[in-house]
Residue frames relative to the residue before (quaternion, step in Angstrom):
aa qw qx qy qz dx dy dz
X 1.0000 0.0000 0.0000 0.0000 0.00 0.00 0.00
X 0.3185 -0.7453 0.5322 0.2448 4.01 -0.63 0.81
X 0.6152 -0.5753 0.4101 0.3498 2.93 -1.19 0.88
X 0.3834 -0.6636 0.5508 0.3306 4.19 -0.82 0.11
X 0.5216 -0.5512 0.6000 0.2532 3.81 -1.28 0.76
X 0.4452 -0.7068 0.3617 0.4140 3.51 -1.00 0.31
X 0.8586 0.2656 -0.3221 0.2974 3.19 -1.61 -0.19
X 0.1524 0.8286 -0.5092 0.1759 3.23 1.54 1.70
X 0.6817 -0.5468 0.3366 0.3508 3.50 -1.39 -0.09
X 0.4097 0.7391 -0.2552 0.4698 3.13 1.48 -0.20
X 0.6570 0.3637 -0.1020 0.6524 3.66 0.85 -2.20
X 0.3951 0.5121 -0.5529 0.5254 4.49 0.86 -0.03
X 0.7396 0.5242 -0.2665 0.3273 3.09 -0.44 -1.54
X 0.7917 0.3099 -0.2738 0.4498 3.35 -0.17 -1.60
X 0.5175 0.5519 -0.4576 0.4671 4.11 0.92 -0.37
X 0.5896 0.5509 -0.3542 0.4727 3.96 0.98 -0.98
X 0.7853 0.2628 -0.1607 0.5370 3.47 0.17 -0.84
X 0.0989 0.7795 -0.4404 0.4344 3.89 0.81 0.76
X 0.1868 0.7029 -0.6714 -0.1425 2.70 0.18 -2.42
X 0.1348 -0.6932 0.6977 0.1202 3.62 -1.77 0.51
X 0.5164 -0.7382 0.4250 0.0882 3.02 -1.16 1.99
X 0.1349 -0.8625 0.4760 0.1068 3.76 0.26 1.36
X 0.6004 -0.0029 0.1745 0.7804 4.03 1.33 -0.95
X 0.7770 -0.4548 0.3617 0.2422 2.39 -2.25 0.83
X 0.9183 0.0577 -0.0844 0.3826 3.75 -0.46 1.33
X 0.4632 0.5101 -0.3552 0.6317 3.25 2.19 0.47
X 0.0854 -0.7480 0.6571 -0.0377 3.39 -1.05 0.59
X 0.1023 -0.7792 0.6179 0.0232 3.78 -1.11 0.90
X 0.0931 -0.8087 0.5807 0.0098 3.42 -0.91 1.31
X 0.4035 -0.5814 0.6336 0.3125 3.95 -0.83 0.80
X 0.1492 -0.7794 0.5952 0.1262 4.02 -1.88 0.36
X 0.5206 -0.7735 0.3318 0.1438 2.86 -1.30 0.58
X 0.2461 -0.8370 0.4384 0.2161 3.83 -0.47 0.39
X 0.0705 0.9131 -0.3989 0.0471 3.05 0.07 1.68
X 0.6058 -0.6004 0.1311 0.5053 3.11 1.63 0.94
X 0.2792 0.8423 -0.3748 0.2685 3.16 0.95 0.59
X 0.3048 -0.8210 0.3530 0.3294 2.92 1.38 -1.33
X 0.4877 0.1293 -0.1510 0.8501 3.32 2.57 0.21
X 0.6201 -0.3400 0.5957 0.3808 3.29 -2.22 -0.18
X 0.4802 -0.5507 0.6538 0.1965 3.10 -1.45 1.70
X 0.7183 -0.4073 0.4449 0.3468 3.36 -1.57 1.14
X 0.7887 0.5928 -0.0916 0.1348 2.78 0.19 -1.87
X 0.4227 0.6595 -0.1235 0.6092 2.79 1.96 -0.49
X 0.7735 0.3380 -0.1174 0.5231 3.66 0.36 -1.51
X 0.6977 0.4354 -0.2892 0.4899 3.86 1.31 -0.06
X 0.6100 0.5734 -0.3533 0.4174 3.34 1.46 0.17
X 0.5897 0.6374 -0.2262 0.4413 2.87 1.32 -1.74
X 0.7227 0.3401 -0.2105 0.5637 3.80 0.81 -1.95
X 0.7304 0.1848 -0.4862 0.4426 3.96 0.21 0.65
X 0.5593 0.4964 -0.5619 0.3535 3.84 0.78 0.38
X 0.5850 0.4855 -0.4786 0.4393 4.01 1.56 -0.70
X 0.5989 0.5756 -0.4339 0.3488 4.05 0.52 -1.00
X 0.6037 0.6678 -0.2436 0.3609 3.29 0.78 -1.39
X 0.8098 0.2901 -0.2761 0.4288 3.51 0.82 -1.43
X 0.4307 0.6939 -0.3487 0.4599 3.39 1.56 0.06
X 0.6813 0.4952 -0.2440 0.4807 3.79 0.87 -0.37
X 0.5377 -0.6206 0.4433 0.3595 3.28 -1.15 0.36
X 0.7911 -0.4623 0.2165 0.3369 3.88 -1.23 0.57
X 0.7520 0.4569 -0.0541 0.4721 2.75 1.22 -1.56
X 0.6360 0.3961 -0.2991 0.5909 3.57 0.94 0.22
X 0.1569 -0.6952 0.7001 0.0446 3.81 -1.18 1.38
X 0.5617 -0.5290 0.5855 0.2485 3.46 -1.39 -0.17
X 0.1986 -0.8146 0.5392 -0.0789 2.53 -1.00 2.09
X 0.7417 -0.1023 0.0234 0.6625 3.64 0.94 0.16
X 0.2599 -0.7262 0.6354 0.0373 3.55 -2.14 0.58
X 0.0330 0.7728 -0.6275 -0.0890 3.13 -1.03 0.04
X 0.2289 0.7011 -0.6617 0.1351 3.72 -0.58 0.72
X 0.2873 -0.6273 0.7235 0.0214 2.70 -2.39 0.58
X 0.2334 -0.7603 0.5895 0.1412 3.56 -1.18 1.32
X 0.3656 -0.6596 0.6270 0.1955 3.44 -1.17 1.17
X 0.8488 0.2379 0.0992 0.4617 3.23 -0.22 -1.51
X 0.5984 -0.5510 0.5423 0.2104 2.94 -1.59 0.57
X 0.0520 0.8728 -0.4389 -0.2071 3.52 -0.33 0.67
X 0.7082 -0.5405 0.3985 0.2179 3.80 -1.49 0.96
X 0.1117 -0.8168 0.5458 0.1496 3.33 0.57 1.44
X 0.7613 0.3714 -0.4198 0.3259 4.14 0.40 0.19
X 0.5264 0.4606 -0.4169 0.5804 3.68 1.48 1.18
X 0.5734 -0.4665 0.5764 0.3483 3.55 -1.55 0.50
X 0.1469 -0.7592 0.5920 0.2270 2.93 -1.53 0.13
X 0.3821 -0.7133 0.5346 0.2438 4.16 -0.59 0.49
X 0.2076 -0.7716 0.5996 0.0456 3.56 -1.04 1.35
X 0.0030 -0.7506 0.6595 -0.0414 3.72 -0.26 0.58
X 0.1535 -0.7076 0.6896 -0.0144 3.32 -1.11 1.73
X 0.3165 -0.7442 0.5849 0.0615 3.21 -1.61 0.67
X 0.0519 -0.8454 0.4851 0.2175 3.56 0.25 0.56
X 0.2924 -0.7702 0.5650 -0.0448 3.16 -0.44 1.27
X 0.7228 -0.2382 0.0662 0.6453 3.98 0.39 -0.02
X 0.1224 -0.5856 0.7997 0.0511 3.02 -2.04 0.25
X 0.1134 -0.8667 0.4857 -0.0081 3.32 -0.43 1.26
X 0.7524 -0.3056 0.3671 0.4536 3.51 -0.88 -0.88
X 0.7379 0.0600 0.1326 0.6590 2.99 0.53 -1.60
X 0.9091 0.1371 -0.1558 0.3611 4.06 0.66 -0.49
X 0.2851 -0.7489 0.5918 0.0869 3.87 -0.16 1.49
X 0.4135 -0.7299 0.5401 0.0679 3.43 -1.62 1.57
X 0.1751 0.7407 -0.6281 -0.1617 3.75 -0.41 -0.30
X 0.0026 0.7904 -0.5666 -0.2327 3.26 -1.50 0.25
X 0.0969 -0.8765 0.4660 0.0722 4.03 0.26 1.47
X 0.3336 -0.6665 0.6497 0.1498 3.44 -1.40 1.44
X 0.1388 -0.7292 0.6403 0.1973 3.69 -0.94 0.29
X 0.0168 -0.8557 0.5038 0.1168 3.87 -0.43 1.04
X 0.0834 -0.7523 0.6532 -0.0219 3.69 -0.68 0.26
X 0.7991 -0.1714 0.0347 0.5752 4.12 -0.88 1.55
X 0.7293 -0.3888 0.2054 0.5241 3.79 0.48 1.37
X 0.7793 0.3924 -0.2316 0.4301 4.34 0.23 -0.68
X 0.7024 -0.5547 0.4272 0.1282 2.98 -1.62 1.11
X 0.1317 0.7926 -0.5946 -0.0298 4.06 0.12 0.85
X 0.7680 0.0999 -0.0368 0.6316 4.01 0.89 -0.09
X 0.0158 0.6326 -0.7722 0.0568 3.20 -1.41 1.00
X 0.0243 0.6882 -0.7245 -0.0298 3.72 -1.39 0.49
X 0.1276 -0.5320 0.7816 0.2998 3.41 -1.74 -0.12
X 0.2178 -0.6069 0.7605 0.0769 3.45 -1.84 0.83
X 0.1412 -0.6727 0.7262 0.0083 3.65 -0.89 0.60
X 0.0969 0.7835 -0.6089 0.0776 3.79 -0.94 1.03
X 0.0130 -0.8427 0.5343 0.0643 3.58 -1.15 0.21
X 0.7439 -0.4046 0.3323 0.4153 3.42 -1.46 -0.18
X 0.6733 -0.4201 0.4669 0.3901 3.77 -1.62 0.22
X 0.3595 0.7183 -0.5854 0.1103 3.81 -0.39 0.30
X 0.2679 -0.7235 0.6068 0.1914 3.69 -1.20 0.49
X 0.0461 -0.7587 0.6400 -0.1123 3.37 -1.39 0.71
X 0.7175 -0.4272 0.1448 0.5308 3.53 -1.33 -0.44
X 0.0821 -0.8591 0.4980 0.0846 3.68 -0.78 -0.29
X 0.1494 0.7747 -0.6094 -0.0789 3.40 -0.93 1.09
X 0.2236 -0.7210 0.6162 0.2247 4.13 -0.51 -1.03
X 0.6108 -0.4249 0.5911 0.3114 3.13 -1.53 0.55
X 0.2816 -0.6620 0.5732 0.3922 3.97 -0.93 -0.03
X 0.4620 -0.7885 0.3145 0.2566 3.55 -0.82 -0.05
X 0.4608 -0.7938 0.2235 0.3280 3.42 0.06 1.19
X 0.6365 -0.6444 0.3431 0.2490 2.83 -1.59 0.88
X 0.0223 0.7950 -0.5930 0.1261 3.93 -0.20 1.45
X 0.6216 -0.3987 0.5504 0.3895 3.41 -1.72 0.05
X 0.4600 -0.6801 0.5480 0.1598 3.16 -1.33 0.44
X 0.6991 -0.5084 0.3116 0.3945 3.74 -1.06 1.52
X 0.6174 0.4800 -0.4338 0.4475 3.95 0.84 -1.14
X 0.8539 0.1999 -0.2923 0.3813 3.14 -2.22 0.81
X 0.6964 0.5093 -0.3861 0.3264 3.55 0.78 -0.42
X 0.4292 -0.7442 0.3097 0.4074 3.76 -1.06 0.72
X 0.4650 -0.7415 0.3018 0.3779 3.21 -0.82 0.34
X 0.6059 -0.5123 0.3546 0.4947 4.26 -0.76 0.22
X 0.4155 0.5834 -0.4863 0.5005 3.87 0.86 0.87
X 0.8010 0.2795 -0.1293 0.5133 3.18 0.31 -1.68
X 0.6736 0.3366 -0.4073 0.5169 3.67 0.79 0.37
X 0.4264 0.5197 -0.4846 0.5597 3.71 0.72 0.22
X 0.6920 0.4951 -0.2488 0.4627 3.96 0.38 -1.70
X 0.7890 0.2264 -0.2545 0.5113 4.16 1.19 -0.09
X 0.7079 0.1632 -0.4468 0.5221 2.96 0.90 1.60
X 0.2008 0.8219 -0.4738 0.2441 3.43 0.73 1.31
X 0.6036 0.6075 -0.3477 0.3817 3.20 0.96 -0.74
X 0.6261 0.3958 -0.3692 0.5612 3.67 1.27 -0.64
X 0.6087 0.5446 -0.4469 0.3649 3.34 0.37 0.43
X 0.3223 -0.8073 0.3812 0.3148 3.68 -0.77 0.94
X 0.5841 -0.5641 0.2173 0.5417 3.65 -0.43 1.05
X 0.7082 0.2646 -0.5700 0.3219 3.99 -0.60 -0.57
X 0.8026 0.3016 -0.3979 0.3265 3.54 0.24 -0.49
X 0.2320 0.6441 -0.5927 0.4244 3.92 0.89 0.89
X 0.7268 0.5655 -0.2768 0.2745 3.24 0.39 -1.92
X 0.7326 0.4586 -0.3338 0.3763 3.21 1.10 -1.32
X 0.5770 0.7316 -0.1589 0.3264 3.06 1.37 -1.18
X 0.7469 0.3549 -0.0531 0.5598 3.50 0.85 -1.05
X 0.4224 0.5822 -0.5608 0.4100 3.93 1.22 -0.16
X 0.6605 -0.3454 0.5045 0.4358 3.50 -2.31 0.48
X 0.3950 -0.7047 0.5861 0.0618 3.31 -1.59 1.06
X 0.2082 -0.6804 0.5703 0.4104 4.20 -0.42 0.05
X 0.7868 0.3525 -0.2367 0.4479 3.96 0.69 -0.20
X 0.1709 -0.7997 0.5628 0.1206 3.55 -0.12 1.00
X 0.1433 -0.6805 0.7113 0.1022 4.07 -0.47 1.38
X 0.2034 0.6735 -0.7079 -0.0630 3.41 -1.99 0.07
X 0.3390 -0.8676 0.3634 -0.0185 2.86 -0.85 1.73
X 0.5049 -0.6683 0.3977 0.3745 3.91 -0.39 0.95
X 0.8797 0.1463 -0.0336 0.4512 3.24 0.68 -1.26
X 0.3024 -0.8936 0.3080 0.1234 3.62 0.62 0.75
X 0.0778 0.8616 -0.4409 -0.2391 3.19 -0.01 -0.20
X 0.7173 -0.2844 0.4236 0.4746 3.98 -1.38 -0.15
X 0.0439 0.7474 -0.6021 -0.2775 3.70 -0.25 0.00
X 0.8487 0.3012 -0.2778 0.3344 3.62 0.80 -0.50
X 0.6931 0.0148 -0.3313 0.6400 3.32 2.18 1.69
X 0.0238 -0.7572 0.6519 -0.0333 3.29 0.21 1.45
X 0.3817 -0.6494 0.6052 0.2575 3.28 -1.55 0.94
X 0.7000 -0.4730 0.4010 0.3542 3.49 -1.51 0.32
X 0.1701 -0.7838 0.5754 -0.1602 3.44 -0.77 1.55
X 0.6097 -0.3902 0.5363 0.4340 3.15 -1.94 -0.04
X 0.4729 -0.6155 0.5612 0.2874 3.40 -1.78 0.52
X 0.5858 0.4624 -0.3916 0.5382 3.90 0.81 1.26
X 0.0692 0.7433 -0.6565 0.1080 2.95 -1.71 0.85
X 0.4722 -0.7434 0.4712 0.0476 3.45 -0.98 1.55
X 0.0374 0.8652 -0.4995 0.0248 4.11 -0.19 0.72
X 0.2556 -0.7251 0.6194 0.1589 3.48 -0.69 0.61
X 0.0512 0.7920 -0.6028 0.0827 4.09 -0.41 0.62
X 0.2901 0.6946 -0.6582 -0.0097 3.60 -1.49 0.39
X 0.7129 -0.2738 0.4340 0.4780 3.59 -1.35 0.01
X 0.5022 -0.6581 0.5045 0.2453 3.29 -1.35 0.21
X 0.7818 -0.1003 0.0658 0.6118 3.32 1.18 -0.61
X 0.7259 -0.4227 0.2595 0.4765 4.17 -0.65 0.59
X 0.5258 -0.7160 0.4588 -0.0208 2.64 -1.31 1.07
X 0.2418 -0.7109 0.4137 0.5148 3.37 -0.56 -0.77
X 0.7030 -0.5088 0.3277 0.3736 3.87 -1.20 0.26
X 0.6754 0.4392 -0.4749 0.3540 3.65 0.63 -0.06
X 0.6456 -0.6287 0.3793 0.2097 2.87 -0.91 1.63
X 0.7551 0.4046 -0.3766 0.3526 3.76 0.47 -0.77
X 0.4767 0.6947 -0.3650 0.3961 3.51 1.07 -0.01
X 0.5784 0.3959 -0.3069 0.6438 3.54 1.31 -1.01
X 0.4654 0.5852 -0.5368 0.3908 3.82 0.63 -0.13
X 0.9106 0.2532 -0.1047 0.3095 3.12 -0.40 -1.56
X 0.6539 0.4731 -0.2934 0.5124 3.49 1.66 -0.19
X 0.4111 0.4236 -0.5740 0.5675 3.45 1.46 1.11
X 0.6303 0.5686 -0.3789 0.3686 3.41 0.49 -0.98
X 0.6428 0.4770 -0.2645 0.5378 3.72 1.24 -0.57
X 0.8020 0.3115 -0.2326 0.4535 3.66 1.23 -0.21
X 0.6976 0.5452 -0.3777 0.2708 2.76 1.20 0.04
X 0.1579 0.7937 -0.3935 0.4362 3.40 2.07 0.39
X 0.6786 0.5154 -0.3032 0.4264 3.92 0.55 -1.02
X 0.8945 0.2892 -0.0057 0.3410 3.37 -1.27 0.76
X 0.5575 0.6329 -0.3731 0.3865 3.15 1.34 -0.42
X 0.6853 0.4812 -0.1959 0.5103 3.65 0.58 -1.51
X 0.6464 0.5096 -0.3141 0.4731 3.79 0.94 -0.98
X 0.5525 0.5111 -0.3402 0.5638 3.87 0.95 0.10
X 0.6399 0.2978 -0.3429 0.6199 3.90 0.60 -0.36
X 0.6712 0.4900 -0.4212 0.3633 4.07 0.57 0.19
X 0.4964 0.7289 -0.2923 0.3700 3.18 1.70 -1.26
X 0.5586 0.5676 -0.1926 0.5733 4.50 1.05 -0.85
X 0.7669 0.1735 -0.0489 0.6159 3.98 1.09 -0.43
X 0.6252 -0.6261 0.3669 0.2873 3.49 0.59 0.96
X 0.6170 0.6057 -0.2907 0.4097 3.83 0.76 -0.73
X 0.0599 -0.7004 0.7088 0.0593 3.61 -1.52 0.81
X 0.5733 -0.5429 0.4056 0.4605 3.86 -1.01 0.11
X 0.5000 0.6710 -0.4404 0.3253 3.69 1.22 -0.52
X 0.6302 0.5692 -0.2732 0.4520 3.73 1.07 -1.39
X 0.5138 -0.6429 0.4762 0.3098 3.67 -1.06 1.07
X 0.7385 0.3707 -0.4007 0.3957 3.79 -1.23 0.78
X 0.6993 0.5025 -0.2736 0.4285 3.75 0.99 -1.08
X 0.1637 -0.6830 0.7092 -0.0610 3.42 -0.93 1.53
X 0.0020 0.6657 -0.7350 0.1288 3.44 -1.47 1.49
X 0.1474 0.6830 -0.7143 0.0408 3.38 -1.15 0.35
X 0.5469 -0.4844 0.5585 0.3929 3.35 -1.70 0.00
X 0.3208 -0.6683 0.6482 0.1739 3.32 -1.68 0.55
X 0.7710 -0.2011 0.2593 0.5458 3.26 0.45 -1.33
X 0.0429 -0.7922 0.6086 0.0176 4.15 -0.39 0.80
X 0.0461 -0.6713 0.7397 -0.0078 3.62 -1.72 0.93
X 0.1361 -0.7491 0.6464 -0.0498 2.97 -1.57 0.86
X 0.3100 -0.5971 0.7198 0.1710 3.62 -1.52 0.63
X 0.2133 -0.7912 0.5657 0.0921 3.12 -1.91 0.10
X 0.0793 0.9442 -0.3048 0.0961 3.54 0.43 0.61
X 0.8400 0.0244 0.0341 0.5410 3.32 0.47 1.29
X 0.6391 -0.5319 0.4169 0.3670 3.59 -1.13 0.89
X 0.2999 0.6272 -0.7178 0.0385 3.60 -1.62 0.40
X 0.1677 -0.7132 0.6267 0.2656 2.94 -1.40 -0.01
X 0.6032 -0.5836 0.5039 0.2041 3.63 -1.63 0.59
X 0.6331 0.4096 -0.4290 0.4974 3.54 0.88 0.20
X 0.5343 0.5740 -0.3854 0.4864 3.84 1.38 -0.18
X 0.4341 -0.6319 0.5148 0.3837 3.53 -1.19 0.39
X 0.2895 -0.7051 0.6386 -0.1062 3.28 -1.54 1.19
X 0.2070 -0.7977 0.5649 0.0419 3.43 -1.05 0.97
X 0.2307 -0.8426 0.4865 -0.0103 3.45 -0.63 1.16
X 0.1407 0.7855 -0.6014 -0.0393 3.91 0.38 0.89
X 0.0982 -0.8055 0.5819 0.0537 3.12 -0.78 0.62
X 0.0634 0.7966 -0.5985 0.0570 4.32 -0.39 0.47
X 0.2048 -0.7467 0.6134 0.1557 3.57 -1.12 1.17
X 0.2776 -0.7319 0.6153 0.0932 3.80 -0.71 0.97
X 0.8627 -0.0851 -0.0496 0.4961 4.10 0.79 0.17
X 0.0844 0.7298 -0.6691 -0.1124 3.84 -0.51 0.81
X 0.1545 0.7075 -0.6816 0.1051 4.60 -0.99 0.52
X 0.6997 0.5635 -0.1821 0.3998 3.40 -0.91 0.03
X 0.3770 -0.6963 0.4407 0.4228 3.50 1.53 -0.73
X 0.3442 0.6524 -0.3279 0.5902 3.63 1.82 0.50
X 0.3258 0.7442 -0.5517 -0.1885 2.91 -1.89 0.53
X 0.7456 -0.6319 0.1699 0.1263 3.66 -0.80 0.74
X 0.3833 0.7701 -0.4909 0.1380 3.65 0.71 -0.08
X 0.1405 -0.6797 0.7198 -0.0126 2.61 -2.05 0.17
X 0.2116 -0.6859 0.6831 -0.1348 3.69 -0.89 1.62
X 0.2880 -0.6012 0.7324 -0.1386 2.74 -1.79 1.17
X 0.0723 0.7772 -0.6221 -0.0613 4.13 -0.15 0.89
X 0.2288 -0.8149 0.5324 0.0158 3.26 -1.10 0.74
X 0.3237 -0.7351 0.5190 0.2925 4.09 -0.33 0.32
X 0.6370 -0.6078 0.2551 0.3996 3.54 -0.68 1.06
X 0.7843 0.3810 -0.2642 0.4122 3.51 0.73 -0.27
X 0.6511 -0.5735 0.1540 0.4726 3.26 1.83 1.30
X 0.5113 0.6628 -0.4987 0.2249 3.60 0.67 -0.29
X 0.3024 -0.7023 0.6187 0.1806 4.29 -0.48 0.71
X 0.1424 -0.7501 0.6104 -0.2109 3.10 -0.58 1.97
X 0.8512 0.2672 0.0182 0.4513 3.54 0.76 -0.69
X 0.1067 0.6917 -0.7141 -0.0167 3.99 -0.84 0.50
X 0.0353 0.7192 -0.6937 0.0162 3.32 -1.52 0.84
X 0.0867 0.7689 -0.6303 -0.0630 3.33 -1.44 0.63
X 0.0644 -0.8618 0.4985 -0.0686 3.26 -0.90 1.30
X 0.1904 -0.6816 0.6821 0.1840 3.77 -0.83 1.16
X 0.1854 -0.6461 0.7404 -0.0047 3.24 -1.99 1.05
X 0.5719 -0.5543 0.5880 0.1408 2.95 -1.72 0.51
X 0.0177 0.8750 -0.4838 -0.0050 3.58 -0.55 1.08
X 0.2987 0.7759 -0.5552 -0.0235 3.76 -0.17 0.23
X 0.1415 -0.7522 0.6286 0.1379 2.92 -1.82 -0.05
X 0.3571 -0.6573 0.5381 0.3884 3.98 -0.57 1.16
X 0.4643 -0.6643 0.4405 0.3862 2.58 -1.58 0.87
X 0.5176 0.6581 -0.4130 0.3584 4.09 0.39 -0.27
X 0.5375 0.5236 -0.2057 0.6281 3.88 2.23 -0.64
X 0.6324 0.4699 -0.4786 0.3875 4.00 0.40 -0.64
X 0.4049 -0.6657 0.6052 0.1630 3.13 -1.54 0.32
């Protein structure tokens, strides 16, 4: 992996999810405009486990989340993280973080974290995929279907990424044919990190937002890229299991088992290239479709 030049997008990023420490348990983070047209989740789940995180003792990492977006959030305004410390235990510390933005609640989560301890242990095994080499990456397939794209949101679209995804099974994004509800990602940092371990925390927690909802579309032919289809996150939880780090390749499987309701379901499993299961996530999304857009 090459080393990165400064003031890369990568060393941006990891300053974003920082957070700046305004009073004693309030924290302010700046946002990004990744064409979305709101603050990528992913964003608002780093930031509210990088403010809990600094709120905890050293020796304890985060062992699982649970949060729920309200609101859309205003990717050209900060946003304010207010932790609650809710317990401090022996072995397991509580947080509960509000995320506020123009006076109103867009993201609350509880994080629950604890000490090093060993016990029994088994894991799914990890499935058998192609490896991350030779494949293109979700730049250079984004960069052959730009033209349908109207220039400000190209720009945002096509800028240098800090997280480089490549997908096994790709699909069309602007005519995917009707698929299984599952899909298989390679992801890492762009270039090294640093060694404290909670950082690769909270900058999975910031990737692992991708891709998730787009798997419960993947059974109905339909990507967010196509004109009428509205997705958003609803609410996203995670487990933690074991050391990794975010500059190592990682495997993302991800498979939706039910979307009804305008909802859908998934659920991902990340894995370190040499199979170790570091990661559970489950995430409900928002699906629609105008009706003048359904097939």
């Amino acid at each position: 992996m090459p080393m990165c030049p400064q003031n890369n997008v990568l060393e941006e990023l990891l300053v974003l999810l920082k957070l700046e420490k305004i009073e004693e348990n309030i924290f302010r983070g700046q946002s990004q405009d990744l064409g979305f047209g709101a603050v990528y989740g992913g964003q608002v789940l780093g930031q509210a486990l990088s403010a809990a995180i600094q709120t905890v003792p050293e020796d304890r990492h985060a062992h699982s989340l649970h949060a729920y977006f309200l609101r859309p959030g205003d990717a050209n305004q900060p946003i304010v993280y207010m932790v609650d410390c809710i317990r401090d235990g022996k072995s397991f510390t509580t947080r509960r973080v509000v995320a506020i933005q123009k006076g109103k609640a867009v993201f609350s989560m509880s994080a629950s974290f604890q000490i090093k301890e060993s016990g029994f242990a088994h894991q799914d095994a990890m499935p058998q995929v192609s490896g991350p080499d030779g494949m293109e990456t979700e730049h250079e397939m984004a960069l052959r279907f730009a033209h349908h794209l109207p220039p400000d949101i190209r720009e945002k679209i096509l800028c240098d990424k800090p997280i480089e995804f490549r997908h096994i099974d790709p699909v069309d994004p602007l005519s995917p044919e009707i698929a299984a509800p599952e899909r298989s990602v390679w992801f890492r940092a762009i270039c090294p990190m640093p060694d404290n371990p909670l950082i690769h925390q909270y900058l999975l927690a910031y990737a692992s937002d991708s891709g998730v909802v787009g798997t419960a579309l993947r059974p109905h032919g339909r990507t967010f890229w196509q004109p009428g289809v509205q997705v958003a996150s609803l609410d996203h939880a995670m487990w933690f299991y074991g050391d990794f780090r975010m500059d190592d390749w990682m495997l993302y499987t991800m498979r939706s088992p039910v979307a009804s309701s305008a909802r859908g379901l998934s659920m991902g499993q990340i894995f370190t290239k040499d199979g170790k299961l570091v990661a559970a996530v489950a995430q409900e999304g928002l699906m629609r479709c105008r009706p003048e857009h359904k097939g």
